[in-house]
DRENDO-1510 file (C-alpha; in Angstrom, 1 decimal, always signed):
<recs>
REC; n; res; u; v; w
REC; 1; UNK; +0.0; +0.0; +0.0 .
REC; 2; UNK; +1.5; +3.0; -1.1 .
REC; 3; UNK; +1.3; +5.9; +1.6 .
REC; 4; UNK; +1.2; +9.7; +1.4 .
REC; 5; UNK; +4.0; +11.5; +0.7 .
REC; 6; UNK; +3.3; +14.7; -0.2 .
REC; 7; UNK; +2.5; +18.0; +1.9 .
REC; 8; UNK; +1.8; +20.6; -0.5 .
REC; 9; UNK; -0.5; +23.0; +0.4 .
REC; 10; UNK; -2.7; +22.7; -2.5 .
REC; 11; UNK; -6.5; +23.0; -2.3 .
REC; 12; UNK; -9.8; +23.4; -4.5 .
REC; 13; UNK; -11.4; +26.5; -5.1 .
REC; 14; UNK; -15.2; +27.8; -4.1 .
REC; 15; UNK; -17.6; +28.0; -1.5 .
REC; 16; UNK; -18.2; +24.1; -0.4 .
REC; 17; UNK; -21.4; +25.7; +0.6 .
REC; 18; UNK; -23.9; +23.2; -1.6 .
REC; 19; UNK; -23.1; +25.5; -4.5 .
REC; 20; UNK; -19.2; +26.1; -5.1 .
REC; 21; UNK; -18.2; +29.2; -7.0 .
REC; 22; UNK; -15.4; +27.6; -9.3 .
REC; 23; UNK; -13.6; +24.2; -10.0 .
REC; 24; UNK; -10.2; +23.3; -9.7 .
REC; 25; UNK; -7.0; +24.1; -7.5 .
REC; 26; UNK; -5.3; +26.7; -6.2 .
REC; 27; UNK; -1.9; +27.2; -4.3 .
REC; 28; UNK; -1.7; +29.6; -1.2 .
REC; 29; UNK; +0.7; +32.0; -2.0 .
REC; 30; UNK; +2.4; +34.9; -1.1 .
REC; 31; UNK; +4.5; +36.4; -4.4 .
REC; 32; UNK; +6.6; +39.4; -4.3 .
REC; 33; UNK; +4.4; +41.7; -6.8 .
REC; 34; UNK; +7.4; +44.3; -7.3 .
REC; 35; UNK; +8.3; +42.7; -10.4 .
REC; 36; UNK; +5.9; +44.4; -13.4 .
REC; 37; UNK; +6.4; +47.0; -16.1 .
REC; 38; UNK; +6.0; +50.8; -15.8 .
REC; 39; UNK; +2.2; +51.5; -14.7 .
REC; 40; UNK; -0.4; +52.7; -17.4 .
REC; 41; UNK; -0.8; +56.6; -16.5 .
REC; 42; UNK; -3.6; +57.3; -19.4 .
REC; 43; UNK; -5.3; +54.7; -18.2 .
REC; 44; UNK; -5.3; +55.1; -14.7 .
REC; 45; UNK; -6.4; +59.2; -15.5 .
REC; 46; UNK; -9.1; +57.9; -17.4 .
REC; 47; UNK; -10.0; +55.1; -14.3 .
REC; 48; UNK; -9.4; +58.0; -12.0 .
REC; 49; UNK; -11.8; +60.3; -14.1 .
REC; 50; UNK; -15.0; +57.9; -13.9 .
REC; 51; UNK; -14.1; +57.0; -10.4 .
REC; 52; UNK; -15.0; +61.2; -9.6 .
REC; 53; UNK; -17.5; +61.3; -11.8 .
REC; 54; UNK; -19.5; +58.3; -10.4 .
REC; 55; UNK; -18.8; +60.1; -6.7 .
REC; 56; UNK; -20.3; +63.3; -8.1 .
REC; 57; UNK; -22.8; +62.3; -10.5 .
REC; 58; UNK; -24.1; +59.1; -9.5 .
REC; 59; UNK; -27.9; +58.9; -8.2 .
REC; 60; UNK; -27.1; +57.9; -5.0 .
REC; 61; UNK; -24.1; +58.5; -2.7 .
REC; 62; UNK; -21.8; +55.1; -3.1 .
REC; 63; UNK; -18.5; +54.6; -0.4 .
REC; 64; UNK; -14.9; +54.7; -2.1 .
REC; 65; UNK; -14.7; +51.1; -0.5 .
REC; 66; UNK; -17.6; +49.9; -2.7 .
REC; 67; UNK; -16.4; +51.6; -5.8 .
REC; 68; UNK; -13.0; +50.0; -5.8 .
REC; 69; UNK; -14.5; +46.6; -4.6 .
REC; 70; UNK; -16.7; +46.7; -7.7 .
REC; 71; UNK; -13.7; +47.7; -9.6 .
REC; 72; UNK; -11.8; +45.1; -8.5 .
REC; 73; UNK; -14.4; +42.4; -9.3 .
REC; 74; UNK; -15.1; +44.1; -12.8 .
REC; 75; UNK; -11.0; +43.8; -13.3 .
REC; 76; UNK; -10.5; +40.0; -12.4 .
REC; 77; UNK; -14.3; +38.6; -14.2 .
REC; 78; UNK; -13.2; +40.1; -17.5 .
REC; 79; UNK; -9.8; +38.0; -17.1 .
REC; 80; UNK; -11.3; +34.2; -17.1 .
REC; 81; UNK; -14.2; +32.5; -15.3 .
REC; 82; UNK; -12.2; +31.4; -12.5 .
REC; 83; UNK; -10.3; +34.7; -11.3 .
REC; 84; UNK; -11.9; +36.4; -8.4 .
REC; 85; UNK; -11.7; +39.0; -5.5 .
REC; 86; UNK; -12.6; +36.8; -2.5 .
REC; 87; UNK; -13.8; +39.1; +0.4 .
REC; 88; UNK; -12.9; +38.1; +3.8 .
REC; 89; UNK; -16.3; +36.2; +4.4 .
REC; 90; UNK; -15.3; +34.4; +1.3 .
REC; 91; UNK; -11.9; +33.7; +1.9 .
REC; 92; UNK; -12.3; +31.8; +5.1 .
REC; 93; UNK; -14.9; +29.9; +3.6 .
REC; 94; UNK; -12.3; +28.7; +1.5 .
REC; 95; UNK; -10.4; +28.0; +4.0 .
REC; 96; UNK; -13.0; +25.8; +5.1 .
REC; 97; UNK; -13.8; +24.4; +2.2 .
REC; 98; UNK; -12.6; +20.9; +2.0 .
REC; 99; UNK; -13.9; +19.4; +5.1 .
REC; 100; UNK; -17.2; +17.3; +3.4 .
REC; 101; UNK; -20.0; +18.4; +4.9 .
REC; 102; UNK; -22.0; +21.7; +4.6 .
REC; 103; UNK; -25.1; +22.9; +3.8 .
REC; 104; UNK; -27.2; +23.9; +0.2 .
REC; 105; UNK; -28.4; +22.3; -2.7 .
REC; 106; UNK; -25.7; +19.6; -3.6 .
REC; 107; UNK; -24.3; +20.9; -7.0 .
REC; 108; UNK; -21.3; +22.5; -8.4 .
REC; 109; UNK; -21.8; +25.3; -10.8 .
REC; 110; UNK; -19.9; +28.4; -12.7 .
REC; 111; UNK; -21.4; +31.0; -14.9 .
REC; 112; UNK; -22.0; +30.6; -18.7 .
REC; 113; UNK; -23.9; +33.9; -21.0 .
REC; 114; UNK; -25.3; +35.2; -17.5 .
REC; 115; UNK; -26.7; +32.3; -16.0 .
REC; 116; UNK; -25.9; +29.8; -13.7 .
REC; 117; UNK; -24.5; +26.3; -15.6 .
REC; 118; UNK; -24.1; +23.2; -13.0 .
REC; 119; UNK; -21.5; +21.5; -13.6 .
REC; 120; UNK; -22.3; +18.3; -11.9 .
REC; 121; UNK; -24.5; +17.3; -9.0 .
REC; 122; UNK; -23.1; +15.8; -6.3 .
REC; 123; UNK; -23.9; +12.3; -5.3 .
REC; 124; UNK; -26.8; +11.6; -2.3 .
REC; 125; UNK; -27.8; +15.0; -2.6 .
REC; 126; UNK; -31.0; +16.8; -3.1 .
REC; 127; UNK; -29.9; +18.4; -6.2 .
REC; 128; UNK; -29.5; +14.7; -7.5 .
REC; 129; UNK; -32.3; +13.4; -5.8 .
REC; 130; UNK; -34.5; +16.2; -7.4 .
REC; 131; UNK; -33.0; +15.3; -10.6 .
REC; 132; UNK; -30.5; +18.0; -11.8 .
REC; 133; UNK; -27.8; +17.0; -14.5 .
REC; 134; UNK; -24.9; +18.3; -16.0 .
REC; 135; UNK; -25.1; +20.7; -18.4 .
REC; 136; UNK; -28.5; +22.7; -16.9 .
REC; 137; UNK; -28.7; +26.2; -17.1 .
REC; 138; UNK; -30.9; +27.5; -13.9 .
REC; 139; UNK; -32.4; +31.0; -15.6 .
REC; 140; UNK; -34.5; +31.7; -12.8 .
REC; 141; UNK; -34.1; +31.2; -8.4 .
REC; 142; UNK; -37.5; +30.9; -7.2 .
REC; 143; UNK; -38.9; +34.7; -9.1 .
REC; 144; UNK; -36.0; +36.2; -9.0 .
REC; 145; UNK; -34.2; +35.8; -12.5 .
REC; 146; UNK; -30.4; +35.3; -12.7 .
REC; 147; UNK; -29.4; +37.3; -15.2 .
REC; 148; UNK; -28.0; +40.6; -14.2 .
REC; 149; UNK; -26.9; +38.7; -10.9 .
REC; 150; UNK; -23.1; +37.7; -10.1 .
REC; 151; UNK; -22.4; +34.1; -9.2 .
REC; 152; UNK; -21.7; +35.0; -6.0 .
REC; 153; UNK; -25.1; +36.3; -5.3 .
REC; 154; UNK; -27.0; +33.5; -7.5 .
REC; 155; UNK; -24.9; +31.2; -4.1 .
REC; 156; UNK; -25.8; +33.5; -1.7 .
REC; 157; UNK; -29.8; +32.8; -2.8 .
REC; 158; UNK; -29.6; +29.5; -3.5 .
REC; 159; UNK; -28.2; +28.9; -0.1 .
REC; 160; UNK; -30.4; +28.9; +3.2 .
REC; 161; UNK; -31.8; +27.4; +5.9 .
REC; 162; UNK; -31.7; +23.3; +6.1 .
REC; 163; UNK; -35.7; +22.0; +5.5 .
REC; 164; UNK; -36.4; +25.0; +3.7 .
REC; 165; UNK; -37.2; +24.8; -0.4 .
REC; 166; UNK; -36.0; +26.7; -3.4 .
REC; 167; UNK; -37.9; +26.0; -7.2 .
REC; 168; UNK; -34.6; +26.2; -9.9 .
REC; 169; UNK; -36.0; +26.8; -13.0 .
REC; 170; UNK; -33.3; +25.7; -15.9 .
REC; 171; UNK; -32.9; +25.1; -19.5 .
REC; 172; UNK; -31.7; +21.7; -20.6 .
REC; 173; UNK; -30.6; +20.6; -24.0 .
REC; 174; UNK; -32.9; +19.0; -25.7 .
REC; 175; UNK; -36.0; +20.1; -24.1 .
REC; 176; UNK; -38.0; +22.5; -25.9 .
REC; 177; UNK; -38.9; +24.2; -22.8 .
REC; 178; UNK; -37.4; +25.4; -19.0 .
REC; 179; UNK; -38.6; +22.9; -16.2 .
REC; 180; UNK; -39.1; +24.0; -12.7 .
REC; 181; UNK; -37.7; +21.7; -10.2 .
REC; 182; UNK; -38.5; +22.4; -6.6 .
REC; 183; UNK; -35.6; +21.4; -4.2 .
REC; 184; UNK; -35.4; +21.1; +0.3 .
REC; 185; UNK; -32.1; +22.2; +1.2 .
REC; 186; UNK; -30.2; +19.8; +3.4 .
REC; 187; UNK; -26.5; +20.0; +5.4 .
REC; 188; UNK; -24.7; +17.7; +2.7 .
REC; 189; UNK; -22.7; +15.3; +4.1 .
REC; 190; UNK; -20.3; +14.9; +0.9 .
REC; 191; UNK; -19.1; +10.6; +1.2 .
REC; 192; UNK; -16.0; +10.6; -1.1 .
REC; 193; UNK; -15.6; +7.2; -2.2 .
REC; 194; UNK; -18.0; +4.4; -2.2 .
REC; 195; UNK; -17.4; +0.8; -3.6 .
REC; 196; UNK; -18.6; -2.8; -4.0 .
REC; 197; UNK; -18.2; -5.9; -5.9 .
REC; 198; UNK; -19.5; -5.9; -9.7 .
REC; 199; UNK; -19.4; -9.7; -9.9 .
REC; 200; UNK; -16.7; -12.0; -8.2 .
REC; 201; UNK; -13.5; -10.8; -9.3 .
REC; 202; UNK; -14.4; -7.6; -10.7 .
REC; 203; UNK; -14.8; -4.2; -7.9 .
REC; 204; UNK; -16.1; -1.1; -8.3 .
REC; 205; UNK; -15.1; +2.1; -6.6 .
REC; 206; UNK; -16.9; +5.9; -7.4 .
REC; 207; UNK; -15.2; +8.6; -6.4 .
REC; 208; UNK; -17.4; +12.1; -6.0 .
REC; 209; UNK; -15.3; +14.8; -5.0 .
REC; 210; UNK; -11.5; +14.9; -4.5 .
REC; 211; UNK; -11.0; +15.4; -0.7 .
REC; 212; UNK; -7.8; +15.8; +1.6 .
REC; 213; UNK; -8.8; +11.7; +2.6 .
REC; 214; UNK; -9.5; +11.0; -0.7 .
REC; 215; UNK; -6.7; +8.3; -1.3 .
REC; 216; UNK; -6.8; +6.9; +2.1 .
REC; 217; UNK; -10.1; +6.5; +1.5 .
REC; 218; UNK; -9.4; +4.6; -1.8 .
REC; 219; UNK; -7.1; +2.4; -0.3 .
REC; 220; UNK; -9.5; +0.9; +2.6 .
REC; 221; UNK; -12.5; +0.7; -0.3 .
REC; 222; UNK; -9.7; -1.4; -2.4 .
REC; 223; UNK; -8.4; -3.6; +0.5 .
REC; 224; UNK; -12.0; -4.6; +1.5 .
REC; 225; UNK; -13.0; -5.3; -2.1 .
REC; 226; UNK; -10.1; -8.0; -1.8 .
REC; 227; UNK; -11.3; -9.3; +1.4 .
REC; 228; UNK; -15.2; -9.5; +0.3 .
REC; 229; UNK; -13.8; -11.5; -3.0 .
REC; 230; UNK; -11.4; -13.8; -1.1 .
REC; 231; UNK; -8.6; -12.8; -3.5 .
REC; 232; UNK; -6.7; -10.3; -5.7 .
REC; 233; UNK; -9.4; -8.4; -8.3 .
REC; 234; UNK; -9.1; -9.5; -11.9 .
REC; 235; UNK; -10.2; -6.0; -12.6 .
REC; 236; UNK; -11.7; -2.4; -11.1 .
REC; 237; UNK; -13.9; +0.1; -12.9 .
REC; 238; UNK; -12.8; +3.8; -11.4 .
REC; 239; UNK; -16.6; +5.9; -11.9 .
REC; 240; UNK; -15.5; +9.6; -12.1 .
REC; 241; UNK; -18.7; +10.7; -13.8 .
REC; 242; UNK; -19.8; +13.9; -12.5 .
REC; 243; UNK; -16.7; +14.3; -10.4 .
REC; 244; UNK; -16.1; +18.2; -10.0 .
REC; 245; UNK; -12.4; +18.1; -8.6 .
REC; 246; UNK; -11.1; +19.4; -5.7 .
REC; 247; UNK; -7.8; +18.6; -3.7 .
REC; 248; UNK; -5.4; +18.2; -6.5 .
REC; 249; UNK; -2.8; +16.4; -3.8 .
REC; 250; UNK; -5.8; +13.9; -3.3 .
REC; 251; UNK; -6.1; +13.1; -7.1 .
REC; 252; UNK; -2.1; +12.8; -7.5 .
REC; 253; UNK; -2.3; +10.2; -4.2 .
REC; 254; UNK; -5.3; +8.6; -6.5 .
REC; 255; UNK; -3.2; +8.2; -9.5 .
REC; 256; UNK; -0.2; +7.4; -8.0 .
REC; 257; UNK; -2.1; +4.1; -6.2 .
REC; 258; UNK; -2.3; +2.6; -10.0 .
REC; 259; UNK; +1.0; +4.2; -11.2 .
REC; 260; UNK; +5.1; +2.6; -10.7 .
REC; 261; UNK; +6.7; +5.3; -12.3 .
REC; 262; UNK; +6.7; +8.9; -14.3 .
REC; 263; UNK; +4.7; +11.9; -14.2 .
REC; 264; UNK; +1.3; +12.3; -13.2 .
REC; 265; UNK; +0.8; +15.8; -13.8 .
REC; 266; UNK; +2.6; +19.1; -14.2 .
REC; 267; UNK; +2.0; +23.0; -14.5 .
REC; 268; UNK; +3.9; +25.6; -16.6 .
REC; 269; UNK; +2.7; +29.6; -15.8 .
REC; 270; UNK; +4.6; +32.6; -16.4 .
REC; 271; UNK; +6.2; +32.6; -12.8 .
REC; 272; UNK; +9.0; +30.4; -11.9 .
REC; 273; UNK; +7.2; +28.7; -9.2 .
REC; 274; UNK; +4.2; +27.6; -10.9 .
REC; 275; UNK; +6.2; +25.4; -13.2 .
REC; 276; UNK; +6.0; +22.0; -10.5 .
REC; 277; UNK; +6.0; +18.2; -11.7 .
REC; 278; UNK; +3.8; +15.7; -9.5 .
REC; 279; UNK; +5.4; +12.0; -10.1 .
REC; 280; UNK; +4.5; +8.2; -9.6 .
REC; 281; UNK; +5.8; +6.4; -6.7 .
REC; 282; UNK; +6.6; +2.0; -6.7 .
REC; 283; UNK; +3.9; +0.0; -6.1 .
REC; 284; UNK; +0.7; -0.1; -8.7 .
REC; 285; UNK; -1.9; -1.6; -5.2 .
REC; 286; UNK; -4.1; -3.5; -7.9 .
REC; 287; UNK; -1.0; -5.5; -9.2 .
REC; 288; UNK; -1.6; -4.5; -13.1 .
REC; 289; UNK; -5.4; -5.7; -13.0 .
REC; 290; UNK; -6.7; -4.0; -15.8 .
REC; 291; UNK; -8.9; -1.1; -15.5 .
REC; 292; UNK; -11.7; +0.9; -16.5 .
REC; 293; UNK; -12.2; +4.7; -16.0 .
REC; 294; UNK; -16.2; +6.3; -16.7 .
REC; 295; UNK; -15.9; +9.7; -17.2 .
REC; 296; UNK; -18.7; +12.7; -18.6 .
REC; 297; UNK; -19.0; +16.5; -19.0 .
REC; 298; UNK; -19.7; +16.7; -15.1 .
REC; 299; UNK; -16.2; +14.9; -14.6 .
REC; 300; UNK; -13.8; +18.3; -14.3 .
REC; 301; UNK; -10.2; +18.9; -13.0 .
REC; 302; UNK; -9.0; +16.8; -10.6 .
REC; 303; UNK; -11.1; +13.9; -12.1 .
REC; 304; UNK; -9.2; +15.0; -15.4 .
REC; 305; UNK; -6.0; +14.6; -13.8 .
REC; 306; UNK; -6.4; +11.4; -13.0 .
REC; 307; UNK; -8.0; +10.1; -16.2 .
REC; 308; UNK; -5.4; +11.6; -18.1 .
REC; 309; UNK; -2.3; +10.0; -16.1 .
REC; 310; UNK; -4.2; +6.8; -16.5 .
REC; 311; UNK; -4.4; +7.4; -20.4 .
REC; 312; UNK; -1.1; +8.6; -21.2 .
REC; 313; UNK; +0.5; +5.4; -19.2 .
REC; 314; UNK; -2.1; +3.3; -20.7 .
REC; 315; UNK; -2.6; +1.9; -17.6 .
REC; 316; UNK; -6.6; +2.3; -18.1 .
REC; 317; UNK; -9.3; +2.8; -20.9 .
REC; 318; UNK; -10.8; +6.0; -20.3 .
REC; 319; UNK; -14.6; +5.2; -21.1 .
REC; 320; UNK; -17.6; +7.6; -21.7 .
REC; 321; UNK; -18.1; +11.0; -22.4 .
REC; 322; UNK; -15.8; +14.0; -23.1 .
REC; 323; UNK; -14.7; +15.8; -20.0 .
REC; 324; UNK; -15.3; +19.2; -19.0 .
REC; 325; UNK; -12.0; +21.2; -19.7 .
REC; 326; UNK; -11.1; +22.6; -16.7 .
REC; 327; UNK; -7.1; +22.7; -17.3 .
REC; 328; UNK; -5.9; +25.8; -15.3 .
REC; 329; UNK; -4.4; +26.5; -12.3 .
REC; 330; UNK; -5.4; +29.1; -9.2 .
REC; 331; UNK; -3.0; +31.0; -7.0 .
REC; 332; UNK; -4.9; +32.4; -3.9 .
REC; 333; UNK; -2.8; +35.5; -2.9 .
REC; 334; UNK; -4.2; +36.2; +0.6 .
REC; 335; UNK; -4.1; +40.6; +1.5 .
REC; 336; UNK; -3.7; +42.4; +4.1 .
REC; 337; UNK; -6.8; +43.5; +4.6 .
REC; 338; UNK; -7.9; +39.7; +5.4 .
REC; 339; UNK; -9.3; +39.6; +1.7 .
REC; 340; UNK; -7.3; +37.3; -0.9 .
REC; 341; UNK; -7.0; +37.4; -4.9 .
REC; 342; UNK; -7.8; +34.1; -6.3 .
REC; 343; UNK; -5.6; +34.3; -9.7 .
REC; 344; UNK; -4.9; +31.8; -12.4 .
REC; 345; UNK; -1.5; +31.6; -12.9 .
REC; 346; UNK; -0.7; +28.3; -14.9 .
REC; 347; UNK; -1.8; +25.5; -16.8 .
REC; 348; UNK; -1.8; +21.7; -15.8 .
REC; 349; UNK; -0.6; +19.1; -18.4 .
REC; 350; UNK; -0.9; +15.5; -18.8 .
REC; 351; UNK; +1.8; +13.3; -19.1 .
REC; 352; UNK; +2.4; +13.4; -22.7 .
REC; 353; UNK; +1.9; +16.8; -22.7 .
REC; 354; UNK; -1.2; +17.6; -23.3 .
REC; 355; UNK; -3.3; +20.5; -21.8 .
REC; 356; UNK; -6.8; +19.8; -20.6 .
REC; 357; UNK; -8.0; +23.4; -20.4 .
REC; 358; UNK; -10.9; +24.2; -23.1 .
REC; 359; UNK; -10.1; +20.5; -24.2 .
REC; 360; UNK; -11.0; +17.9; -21.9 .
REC; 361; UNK; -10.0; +14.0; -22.3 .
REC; 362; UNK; -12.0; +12.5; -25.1 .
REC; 363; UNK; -12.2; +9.0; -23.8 .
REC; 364; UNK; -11.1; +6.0; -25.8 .
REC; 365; UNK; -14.5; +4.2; -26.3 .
REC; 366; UNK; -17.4; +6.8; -26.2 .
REC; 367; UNK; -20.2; +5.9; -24.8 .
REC; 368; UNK; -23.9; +8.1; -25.0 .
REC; 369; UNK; -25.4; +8.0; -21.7 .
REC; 370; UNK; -29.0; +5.9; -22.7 .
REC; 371; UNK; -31.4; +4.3; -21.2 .
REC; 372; UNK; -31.9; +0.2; -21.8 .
REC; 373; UNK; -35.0; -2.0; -22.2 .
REC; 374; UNK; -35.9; -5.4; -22.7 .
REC; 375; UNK; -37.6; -6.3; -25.2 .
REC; 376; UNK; -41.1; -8.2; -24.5 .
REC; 377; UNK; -40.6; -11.9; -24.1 .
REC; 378; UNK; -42.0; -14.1; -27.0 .
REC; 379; UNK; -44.7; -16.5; -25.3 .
REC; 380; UNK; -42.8; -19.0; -27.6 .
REC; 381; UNK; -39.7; -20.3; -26.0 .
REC; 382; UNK; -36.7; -21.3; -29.1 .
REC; 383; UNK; -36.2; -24.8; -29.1 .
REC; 384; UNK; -32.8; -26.0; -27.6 .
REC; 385; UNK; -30.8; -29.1; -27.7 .
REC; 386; UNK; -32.3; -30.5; -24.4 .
REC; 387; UNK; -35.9; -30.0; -25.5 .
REC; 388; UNK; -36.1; -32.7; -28.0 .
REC; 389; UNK; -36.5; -36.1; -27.9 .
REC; 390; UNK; -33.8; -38.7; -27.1 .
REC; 391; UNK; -31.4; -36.2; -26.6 .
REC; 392; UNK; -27.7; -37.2; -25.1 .
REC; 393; UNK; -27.3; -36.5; -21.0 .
REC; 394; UNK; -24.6; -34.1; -20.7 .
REC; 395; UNK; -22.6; -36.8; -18.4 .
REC; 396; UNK; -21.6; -34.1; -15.5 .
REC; 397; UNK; -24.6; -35.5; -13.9 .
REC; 398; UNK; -28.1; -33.7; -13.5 .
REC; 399; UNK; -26.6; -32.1; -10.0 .
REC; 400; UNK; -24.2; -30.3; -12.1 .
REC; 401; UNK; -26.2; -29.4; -14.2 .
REC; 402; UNK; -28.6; -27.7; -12.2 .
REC; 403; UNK; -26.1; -26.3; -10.2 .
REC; 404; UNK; -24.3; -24.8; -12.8 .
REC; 405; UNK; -28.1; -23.3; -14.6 .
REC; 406; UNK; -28.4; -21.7; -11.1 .
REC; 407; UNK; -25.6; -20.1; -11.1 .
REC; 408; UNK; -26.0; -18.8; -14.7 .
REC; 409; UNK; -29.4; -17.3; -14.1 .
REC; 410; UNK; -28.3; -15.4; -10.7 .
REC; 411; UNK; -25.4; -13.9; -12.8 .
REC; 412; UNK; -27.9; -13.5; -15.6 .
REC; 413; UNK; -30.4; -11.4; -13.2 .
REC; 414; UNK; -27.4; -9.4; -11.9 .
REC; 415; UNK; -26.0; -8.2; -15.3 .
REC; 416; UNK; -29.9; -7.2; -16.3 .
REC; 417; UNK; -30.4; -5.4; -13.2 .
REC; 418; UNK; -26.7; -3.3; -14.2 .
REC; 419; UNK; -27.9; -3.2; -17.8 .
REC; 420; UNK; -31.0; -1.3; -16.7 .
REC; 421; UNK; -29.8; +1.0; -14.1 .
REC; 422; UNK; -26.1; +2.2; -15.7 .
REC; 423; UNK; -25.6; +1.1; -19.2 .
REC; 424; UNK; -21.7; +2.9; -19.0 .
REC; 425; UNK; -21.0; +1.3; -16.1 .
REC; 426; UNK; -22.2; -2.5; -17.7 .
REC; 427; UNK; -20.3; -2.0; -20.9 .
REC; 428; UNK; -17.3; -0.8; -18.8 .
REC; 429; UNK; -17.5; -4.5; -16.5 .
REC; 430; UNK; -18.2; -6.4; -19.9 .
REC; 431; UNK; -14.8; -4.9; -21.6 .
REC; 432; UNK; -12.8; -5.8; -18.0 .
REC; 433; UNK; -13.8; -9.2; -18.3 .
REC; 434; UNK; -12.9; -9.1; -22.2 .
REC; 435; UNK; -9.8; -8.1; -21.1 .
REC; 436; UNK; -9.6; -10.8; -18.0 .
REC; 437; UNK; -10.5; -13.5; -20.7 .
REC; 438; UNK; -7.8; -12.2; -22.9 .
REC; 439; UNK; -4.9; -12.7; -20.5 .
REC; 440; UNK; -6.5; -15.5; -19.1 .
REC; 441; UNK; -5.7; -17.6; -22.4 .
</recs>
């Protein structure tokens, strides 16, 4: 079992409030900012000419303090979606921010043409219970619409009191019109990896949000997979569907568990120390069983980390849908007013050198997320071999026989009850025992 090595203070971004402002990571920071080129005096007489007329002209009186808030806001939004001016209340929230349990609506979202776009509901919560995707645009909170709102106030709304409800009203694609969807608000207890046995041999482990016990976590789930199947798995299907991200140390520790050697991940910015290479240690804990990784839009950052390491060692096929792009890097600059900048500074990169950001990793079997039916049985059987007359015995005996049809219908039920609930998630245990059978011979 490999164990942690690594202390660097490196932690996901937004308010872990229900509703998160912003994937990825961000490193804690304090840079000498005396370095930059000679300042811009037209422009800052022109900022410093709006700035008085706004104080004299405006309709209402407005404090200096707001003014150069909102100008400080305006300056870092028109840079990228995740930039921001975190005010005190925000920054210790972020501080906060990683501990798996608070209280909202369950979904991670960012800010698309004006209106709120979830990126991916988090498991076992009411957002997912209520049956939010990703992908949805929520136009309206309640009667009050979102556009003309910031993100941060769209959070601040769709937060409140535990037992209390909110109605979202969103756009998805390929409806012709907005649903309403009325949702309680709950303290969400966030459970970061769950697992289980597929069929005998063959595990399953779902991670939903990177957290700082992330990999320890991963490590107990695969030890007791081995102990419920009385031996080594012959294979393990990884489920980061509509993983958001979060502690990019945590998703390193996760592909380091599968990974003996070589990079995992690195960033390149335009400051010295933003350029930093994240690489595999011995010991692959699943002892080269092949594996499986599901992945979808809702799977961002971290999750795209660890997907492409897997991919570029081809230590896994990535399976599913194209990821959600989220390739950059944050630098939280704390200030000494008890406010912090939250900048991006760099961009992360696979092993072979790709970068994720506005890219994603495009999976090596795509797969449509559909839903499966049977067909109606035919109230006329098809005739077999032991149906007609005079057939031949098999010879193993009719106790082996039976035995054996037994055992064929259980697994038969099994892989029907899969096929209908997660079709990804049965083609992804069908190619792992492909792949078993392979070797096998």
């Amino acid at each position: 079992m490999k164990s942690k090595t690594r202390n660097f203070l490196i932690l996901s971004l937004g308010l872990t409030l229900g509703v998160t402002l912003s994937l990825g990571f961000s490193v804690f920071a304090d840079r000498d900012n005396a370095n930059f080129g000679p300042l811009p005096l037209q422009e800052l007489r022109t900022f410093s000419d709006i700035f008085a007329n706004i104080k004299s002209n405006y309709v209402e009186p407005v404090e200096d303090k707001e003014l150069l808030e909102h100008a400080i806001r305006g300056m870092l939004s028109g840079l990228d979606p995740h930039s921001a001016y975190l005010d005190p209340e925000d920054y210790k929230e972020l501080q906060v921010g990683t501990t798996g349990e608070f209280g909202g609506l369950g979904i991670e979202v960012g800010m698309e043409d004006g209106f709120v776009k979830v990126i991916a509901p988090i498991d076992d919560t009411p957002a997912q219970r209520a049956g939010i995707v990703a992908g949805d645009l929520i136009i309206r909170l309640d009667d009050t619409p979102v556009k003309g709102l910031t993100l941060k106030d769209a959070v601040e709304i769709m937060r409140g009191e535990p037992d209390t409800d909110i109605v979202l009203t969103i756009v998805r694609e390929g409806l012709d019109k907005p649903l309403k969807i009325k949702i309680t608000r709950a303290v969400i207890k966030v459970t970061s990896v769950k697992h289980r046995l597929l069929d005998p041999g063959f595990g399953y482990v779902r991670i939903t949000q990177f957290q700082s016990n992330t990999s320890d976590n991963l490590l107990d789930a695969i030890d007791k997979l081995k102990e419920e199947n009385d031996g080594p798995l012959h294979g393990l299907v990884l489920d980061l569907r509509n993983n958001p991200g979060g502690v990019l140390s945590a998703a390193v520790d996760v592909a380091d568990a599968f990974l003996e050697n070589g990079l995992i991940v690195y960033t390149k910015g335009r400051a010295a120390d933003s350029e930093v290479e994240f690489k595999a240690t011995p010991k692959d804990v699943l002892d080269k069983a092949p594996m499986v990784v599901l992945i979808n839009v809702g799977s961002a950052s971290a999750s795209e980390i660890v997907a492409g390491a897997l991919q570029d060692h081809h230590r896994a096929v990535i399976m599913g849908r194209k990821s959600f792009g989220k390739g950059s890097v944050q630098t939280v600059l704390p200030m000494k007013n008890g406010a912090a900048l939250k900048l991006t500074t760099a961009r992360y990169y696979t092993p072979s050198g790709r970068s994720i950001q506005a890219e994603g990793i495009v999976p090596d079997i795509k797969l449509e997320r559909v839903k499966v039916t049977t067909l109606e049985q035919s109230e006329f059987a098809p005739v077999k071999e032991a149906d007609l007359a005079g057939h031949l015995e098999n010879g193993d005996g009719e106790k082996g026989a039976a035995s054996a049809e037994a055992e064929a219908q259980t697994d038969e039920e099994r892989r029907a009850q899969l096929l209908n609930e997660d079709y990804q998630l049965y083609e992804a245990l069908n190619l792992l025992k492909g792949i078993q059978i392979l070797q096998r011979n």
